[in-house]
TIMARKE-89269 format. One record per residue (C-alpha): residue in one letter; residue number from 1; x, y, z. Coordinates in steps of 0.1 Angstrom, whole numbers, always signed. Each point is the difference from the previous one (the first is absolute). Layout:
REM TIMARKE-89269
<node resn="A" resi="NUM" east="X" north="Y" up="Z"/>
...
//
This chain:
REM TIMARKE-89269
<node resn="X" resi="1" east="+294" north="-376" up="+804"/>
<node resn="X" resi="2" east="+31" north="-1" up="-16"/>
<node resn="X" resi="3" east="+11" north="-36" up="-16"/>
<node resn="X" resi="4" east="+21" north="-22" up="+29"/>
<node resn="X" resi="5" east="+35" north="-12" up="-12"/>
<node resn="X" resi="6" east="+5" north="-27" up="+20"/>
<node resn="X" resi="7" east="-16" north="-32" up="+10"/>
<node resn="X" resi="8" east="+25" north="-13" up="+24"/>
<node resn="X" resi="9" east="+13" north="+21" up="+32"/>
<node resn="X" resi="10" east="+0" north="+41" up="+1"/>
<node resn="X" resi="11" east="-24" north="+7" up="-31"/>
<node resn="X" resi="12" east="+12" north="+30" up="-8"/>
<node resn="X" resi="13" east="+36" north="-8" up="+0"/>
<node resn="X" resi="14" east="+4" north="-37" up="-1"/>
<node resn="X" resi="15" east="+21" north="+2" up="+37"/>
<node resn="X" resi="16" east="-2" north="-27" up="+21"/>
<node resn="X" resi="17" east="-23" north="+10" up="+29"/>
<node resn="X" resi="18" east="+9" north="+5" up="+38"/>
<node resn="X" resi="19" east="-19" north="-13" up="+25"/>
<node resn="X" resi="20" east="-2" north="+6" up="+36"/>
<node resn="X" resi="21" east="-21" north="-4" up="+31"/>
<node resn="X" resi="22" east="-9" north="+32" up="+7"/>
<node resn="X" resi="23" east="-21" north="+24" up="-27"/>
<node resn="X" resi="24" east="+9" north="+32" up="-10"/>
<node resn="X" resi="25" east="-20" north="+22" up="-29"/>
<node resn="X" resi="26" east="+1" north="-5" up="-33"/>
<node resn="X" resi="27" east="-12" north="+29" up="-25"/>
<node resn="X" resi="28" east="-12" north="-21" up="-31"/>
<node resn="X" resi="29" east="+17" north="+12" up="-30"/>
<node resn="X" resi="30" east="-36" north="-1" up="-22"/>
<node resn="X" resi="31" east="-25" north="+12" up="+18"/>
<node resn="X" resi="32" east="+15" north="+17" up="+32"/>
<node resn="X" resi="33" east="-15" north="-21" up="+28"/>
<node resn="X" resi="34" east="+17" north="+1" up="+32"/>
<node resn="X" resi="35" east="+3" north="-35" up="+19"/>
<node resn="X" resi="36" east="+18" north="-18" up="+27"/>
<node resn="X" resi="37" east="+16" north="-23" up="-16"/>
<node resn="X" resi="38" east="+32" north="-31" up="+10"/>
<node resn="X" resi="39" east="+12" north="-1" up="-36"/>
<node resn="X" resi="40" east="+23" north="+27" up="-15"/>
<node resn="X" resi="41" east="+24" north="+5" up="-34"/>
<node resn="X" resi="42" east="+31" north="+10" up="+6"/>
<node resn="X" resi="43" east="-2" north="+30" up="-22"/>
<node resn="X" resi="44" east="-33" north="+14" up="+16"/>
<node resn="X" resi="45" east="-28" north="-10" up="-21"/>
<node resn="X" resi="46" east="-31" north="-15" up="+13"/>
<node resn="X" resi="47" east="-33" north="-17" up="-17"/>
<node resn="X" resi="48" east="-34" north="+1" up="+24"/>
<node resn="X" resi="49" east="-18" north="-35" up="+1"/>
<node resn="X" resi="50" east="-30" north="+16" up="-19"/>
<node resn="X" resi="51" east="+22" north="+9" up="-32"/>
<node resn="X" resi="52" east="+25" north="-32" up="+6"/>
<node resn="X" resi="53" east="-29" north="-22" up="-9"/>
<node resn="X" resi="54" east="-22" north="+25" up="-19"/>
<node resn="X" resi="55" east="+0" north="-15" up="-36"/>
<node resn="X" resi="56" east="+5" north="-36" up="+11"/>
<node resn="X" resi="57" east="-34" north="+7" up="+18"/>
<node resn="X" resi="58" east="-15" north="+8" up="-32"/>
<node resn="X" resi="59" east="+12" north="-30" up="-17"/>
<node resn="X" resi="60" east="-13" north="-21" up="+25"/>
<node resn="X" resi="61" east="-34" north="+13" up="+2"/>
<node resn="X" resi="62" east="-2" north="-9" up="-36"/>
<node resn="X" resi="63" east="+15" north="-37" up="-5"/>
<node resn="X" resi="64" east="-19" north="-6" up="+32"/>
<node resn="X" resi="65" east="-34" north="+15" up="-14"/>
<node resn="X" resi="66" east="+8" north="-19" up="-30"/>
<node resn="X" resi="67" east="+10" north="-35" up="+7"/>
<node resn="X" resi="68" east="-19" north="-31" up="-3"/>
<node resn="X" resi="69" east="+29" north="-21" up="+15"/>
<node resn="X" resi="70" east="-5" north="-24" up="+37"/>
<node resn="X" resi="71" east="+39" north="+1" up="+1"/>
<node resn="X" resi="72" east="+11" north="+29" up="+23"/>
<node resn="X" resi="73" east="+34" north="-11" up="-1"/>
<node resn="X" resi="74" east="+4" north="+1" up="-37"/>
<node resn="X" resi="75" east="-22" north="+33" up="+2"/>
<node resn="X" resi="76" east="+26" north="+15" up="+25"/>
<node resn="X" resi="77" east="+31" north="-7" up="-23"/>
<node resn="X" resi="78" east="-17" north="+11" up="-24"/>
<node resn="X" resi="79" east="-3" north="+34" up="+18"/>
<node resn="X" resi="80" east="+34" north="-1" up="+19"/>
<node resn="X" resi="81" east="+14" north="+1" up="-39"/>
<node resn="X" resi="82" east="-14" north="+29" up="-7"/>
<node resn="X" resi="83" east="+25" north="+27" up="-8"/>
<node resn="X" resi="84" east="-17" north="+25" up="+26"/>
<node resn="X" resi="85" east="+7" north="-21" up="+24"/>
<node resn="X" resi="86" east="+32" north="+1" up="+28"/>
<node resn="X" resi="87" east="+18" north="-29" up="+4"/>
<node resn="X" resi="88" east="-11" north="+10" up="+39"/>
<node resn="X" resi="89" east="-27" north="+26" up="+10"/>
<node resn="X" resi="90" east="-34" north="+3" up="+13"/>
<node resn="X" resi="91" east="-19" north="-7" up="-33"/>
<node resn="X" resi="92" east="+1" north="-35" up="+12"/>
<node resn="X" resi="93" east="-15" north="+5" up="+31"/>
<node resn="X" resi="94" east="-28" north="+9" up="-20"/>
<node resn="X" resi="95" east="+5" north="-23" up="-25"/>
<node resn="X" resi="96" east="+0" north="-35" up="+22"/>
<node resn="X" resi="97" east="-41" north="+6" up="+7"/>
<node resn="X" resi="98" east="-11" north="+15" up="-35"/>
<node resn="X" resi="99" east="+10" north="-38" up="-19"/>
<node resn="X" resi="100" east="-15" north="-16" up="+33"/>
<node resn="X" resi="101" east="-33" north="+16" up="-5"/>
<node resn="X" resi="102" east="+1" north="+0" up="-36"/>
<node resn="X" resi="103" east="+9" north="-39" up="-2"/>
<node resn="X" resi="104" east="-24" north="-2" up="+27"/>
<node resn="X" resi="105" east="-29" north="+17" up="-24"/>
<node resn="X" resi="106" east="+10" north="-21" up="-28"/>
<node resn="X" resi="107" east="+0" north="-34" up="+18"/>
<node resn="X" resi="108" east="-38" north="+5" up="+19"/>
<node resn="X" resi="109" east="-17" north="+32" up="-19"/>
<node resn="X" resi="110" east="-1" north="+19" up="+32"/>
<node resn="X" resi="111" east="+15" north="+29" up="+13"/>
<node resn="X" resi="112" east="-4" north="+21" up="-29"/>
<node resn="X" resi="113" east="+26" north="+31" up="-14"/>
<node resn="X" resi="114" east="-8" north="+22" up="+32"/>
<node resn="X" resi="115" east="+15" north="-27" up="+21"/>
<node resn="X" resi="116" east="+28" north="-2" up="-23"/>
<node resn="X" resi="117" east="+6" north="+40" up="+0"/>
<node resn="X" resi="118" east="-5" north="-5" up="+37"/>
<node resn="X" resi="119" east="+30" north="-19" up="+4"/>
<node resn="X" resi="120" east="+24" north="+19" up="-17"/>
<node resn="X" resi="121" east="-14" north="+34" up="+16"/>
<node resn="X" resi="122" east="+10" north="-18" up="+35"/>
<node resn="X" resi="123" east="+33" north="-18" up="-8"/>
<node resn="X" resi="124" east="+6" north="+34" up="-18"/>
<node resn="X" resi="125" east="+0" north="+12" up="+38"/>
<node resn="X" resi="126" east="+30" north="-18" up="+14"/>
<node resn="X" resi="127" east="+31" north="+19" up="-7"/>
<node resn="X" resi="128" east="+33" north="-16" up="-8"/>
<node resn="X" resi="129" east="+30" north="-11" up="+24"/>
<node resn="X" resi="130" east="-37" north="-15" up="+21"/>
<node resn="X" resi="131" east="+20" north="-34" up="+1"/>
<node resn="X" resi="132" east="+26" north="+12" up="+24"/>
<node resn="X" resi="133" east="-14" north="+32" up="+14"/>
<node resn="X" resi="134" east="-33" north="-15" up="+14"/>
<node resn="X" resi="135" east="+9" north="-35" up="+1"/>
<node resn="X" resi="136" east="-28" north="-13" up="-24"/>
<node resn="X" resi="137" east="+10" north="-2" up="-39"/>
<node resn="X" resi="138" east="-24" north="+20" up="-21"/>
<node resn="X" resi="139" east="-3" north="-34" up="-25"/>
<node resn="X" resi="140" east="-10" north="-19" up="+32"/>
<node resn="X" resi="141" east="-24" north="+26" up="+14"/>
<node resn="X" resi="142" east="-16" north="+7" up="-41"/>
<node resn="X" resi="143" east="-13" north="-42" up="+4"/>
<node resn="X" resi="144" east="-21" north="+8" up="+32"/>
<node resn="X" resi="145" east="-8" north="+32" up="-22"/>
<node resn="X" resi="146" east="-15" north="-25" up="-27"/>
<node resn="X" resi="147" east="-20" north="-17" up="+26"/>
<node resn="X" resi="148" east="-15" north="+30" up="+17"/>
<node resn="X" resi="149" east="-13" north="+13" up="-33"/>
<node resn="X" resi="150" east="-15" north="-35" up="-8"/>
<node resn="X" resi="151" east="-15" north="-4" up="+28"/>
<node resn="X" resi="152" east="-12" north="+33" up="+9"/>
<node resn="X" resi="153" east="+22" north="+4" up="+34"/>
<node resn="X" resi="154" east="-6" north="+24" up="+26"/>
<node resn="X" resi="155" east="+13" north="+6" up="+32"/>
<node resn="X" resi="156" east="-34" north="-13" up="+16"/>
<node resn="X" resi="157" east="-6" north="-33" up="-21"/>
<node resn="X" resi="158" east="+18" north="-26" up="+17"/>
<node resn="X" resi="159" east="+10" north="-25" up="-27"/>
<node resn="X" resi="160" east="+6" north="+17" up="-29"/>
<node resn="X" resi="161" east="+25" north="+20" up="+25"/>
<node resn="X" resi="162" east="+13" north="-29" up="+11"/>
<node resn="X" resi="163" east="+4" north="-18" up="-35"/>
<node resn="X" resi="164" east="+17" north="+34" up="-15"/>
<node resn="X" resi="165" east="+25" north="-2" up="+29"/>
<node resn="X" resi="166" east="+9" north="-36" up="+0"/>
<node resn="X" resi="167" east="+7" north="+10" up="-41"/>
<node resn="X" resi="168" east="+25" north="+21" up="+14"/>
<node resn="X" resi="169" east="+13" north="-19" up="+24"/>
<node resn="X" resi="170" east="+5" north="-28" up="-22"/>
<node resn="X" resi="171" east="+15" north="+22" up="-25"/>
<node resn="X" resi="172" east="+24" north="+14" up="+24"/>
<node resn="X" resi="173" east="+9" north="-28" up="+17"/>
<node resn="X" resi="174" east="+10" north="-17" up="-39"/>
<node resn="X" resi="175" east="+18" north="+36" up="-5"/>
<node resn="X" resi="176" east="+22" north="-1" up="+30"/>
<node resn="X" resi="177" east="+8" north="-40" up="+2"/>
<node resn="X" resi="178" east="+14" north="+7" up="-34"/>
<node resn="X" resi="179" east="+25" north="+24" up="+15"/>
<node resn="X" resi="180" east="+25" north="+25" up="-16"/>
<node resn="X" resi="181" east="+1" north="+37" up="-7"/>
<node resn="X" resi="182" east="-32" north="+12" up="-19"/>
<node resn="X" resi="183" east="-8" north="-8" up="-33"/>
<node resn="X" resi="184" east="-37" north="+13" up="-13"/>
<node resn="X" resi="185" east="+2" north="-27" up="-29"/>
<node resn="X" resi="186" east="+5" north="-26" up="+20"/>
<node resn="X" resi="187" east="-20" north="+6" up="+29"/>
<node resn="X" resi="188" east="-30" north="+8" up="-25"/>
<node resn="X" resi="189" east="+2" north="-33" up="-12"/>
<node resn="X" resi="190" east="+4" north="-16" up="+29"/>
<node resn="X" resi="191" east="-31" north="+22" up="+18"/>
<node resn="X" resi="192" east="-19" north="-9" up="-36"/>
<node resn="X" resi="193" east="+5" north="-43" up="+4"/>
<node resn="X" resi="194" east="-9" north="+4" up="+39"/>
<node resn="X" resi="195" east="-35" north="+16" up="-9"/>
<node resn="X" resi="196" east="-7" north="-26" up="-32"/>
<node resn="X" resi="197" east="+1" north="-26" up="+27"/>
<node resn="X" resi="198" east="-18" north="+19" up="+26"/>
<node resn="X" resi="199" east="-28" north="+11" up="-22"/>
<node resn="X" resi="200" east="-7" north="-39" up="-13"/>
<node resn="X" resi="201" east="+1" north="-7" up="+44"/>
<node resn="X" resi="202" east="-16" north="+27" up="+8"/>
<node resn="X" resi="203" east="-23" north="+19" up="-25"/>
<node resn="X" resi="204" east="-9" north="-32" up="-21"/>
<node resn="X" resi="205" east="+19" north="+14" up="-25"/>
<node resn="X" resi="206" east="+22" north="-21" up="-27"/>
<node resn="X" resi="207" east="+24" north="+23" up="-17"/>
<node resn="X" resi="208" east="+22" north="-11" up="-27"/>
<node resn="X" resi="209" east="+33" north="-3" up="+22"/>
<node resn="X" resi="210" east="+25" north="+4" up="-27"/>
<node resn="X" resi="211" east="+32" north="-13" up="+1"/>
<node resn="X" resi="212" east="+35" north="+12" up="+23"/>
<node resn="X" resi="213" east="+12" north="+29" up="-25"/>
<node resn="X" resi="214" east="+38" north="+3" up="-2"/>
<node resn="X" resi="215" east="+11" north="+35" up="+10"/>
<node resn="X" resi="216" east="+14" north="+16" up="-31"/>
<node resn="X" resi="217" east="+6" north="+39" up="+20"/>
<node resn="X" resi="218" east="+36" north="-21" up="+21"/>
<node resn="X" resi="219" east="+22" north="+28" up="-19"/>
<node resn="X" resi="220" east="-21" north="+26" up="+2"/>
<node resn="X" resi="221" east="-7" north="-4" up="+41"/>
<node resn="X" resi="222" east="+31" north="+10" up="+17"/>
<node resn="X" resi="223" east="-6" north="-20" up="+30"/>
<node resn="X" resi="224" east="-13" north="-30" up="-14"/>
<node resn="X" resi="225" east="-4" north="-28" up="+20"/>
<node resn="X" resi="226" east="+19" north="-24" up="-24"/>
<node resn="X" resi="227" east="-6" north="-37" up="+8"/>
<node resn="X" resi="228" east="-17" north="+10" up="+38"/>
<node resn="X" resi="229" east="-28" north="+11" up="-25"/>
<node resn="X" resi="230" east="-26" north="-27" up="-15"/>
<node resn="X" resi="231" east="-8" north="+16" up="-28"/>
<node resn="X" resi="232" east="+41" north="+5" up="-14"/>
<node resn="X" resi="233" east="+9" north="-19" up="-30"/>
<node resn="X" resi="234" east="+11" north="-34" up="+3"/>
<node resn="X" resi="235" east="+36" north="-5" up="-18"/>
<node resn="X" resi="236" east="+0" north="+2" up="-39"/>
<node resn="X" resi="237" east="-35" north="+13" up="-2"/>
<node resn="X" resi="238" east="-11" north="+30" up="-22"/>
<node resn="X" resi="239" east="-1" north="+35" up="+21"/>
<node resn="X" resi="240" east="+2" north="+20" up="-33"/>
<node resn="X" resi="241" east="-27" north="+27" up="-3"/>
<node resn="X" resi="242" east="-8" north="+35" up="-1"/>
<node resn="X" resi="243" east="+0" north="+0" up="+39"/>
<node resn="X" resi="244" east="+33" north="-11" up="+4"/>
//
């Protein structure tokens, strides 16, 4: 696959994307794909989910493998950095469960690198845009995820279903009280501190809860937020990165 050019908006071109309501199909420019898609560049080009998030997928799968940490928030920052990764796209639908499970494995020695591989493979399955298409934001729905792969959900055991929903719920209840116009950094985060505190209520589970990062994508996101958003920088506080 050829080399993406772009980490924010059209991929291919660096155009700000066009949304709408209703889909109509995209040919991905890479690998040819055909999908129904409510994003769309101005000059025609088009990038599948699969190949959108193909390499941050891999980079995952190997910090997550990896880590020793019981921070996921640090762990997903960490991630959300790396240059593979759009300032918006479905990697971080997958993303949200892999440090979940990973922290989770770290903190109690359970759930072992299959659940961890598990995660991503299912948060891998929610395609971008879910936020306002379906009406459940793929950071929100990648916590109950988490849960469901700890707990070996089904649809015919009662609690673990019911814990792995009331994750989500949670999650998307946090996600939409916060308001705005999608942001996948922020609502990440905030899916990520809703499940720290769920997993100590709920899964005996004490992860190390990190501390309230301070967004440094503001001039990179387009819609951003601004003050609306928790995580935007206080006045006279350091935003200078790589991401900005």
């Amino acid at each position: 696959m050829e080399q993406k050019k772009f980490r924010d908006n059209c991929m291919v071109c660096g155009a700000e994307l066009e949304h709408s309501a209703m889909p109509a199909e995209g040919v991905c420019v890479y690998c040819g794909a055909r999908e129904q898609s409510y994003f769309h560049c101005p000059e025609g080009h088009y990038v599948c989910n699969s190949c959108h998030a193909n390499e941050a997928l891999i980079k995952m799968t190997d910090y997550c493998l990896k880590s020793k940490s019981t921070n996921p928030l640090e762990m997903l920052e960490e991630l959300m950095a790396e240059d593979s990764v759009a300032m918006h796209g479905p990697e971080h639908h997958a993303m949200v469960p892999a440090v979940l499970v990973a922290a989770y494995r770290n903190a109690t020695g359970e759930a072992g690198d299959k659940a961890v591989l598990e995660a991503i493979r299912r948060g891998s399955k929610v395609p971008g845009g879910y936020c306002g298409i379906y009406g459940a934001c793929g950071a929100g729905v990648g916590t109950g995820v988490a849960v469901a792969v700890i707990t070996g959900s089904t649809p015919l055991r009662a609690e673990a279903r019911a814990l792995s929903n009331l994750m989500s719920a949670k999650a998307l209840t946090a996600i939409a009280e916060q308001g705005g116009v999608r942001c996948c950094k922020a609502c990440s985060r905030l899916a990520v501190q809703t499940a720290v505190e769920f997993f100590r209520q709920y899964l005996n589970c004490d992860l190390d809860p990190g501390t309230n990062p301070r967004c440094s994508y503001v001039k990179r996101n387009r819609q951003c937020n601004g003050h609306n958003c928790r995580y935007f920088p206080k006045p006279n506080s350091d935003i200078s990165s790589s991401n900005v």
